[in-house]
C-alpha positions, 0 to 999 in steps of 0.5 A, spaced: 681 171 846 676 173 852 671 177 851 669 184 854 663 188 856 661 194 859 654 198 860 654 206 863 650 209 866 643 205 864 638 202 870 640 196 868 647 196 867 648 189 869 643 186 865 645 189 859 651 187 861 649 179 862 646 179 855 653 183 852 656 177 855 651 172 853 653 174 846 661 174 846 660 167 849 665 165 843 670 169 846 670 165 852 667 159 856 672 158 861 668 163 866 664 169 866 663 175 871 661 181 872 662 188 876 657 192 877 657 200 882 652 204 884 657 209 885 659 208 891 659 200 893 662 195 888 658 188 886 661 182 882 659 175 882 663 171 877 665 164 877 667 157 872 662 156 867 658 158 861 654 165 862 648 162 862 651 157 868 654 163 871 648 168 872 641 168 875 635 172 876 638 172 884 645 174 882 644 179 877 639 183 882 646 183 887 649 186 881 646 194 883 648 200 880 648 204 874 655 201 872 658 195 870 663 191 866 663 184 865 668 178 863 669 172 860 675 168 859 679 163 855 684 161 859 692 164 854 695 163 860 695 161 868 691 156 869 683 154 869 681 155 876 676 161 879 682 165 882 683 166 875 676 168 873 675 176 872 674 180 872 679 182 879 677 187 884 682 190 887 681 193 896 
């Protein structure tokens, strides 16, 4: 039962998304990340932990753009670990 987020478009997309996340914590407290795109490079930061463990005023600056979409996971299957964490970004 993860939790999802996503802010579009706002100057401070990536923030607004931490505090969404911050608030769906209960749906998930394996690992968070987020996502984020000024549309034309793709950001993210994401790793195990807590939402307030995971990000920082240094990693949500990184996080630029107008747009971003956030994750955090409450493991249904696959195993506890970072290559799990979400979300994914595909190349």
């Amino acid at each position: 039962m993860c939790g999802i987020f996503g802010v579009y478009p706002h100057k401070d997309a990536s923030k607004l998304t931490y505090l969404g996340l911050y608030s769906l914590q209960h749906r998930g407290e394996e690992s968070a990340g987020i996502v984020s795109s000024n549309g034309k490079k793709i950001f993210m930061h994401k790793a195990m932990g807590l939402v307030s463990d995971v990000f920082d005023e240094k990693s949500l600056s990184g996080l630029r753009g107008e747009l971003a979409v956030g994750h955090v996971r409450y493991s249904t299957t696959g195993s506890s670990n970072a290559k799990n964490s979400q979300p994914f970004l595909v190349k």
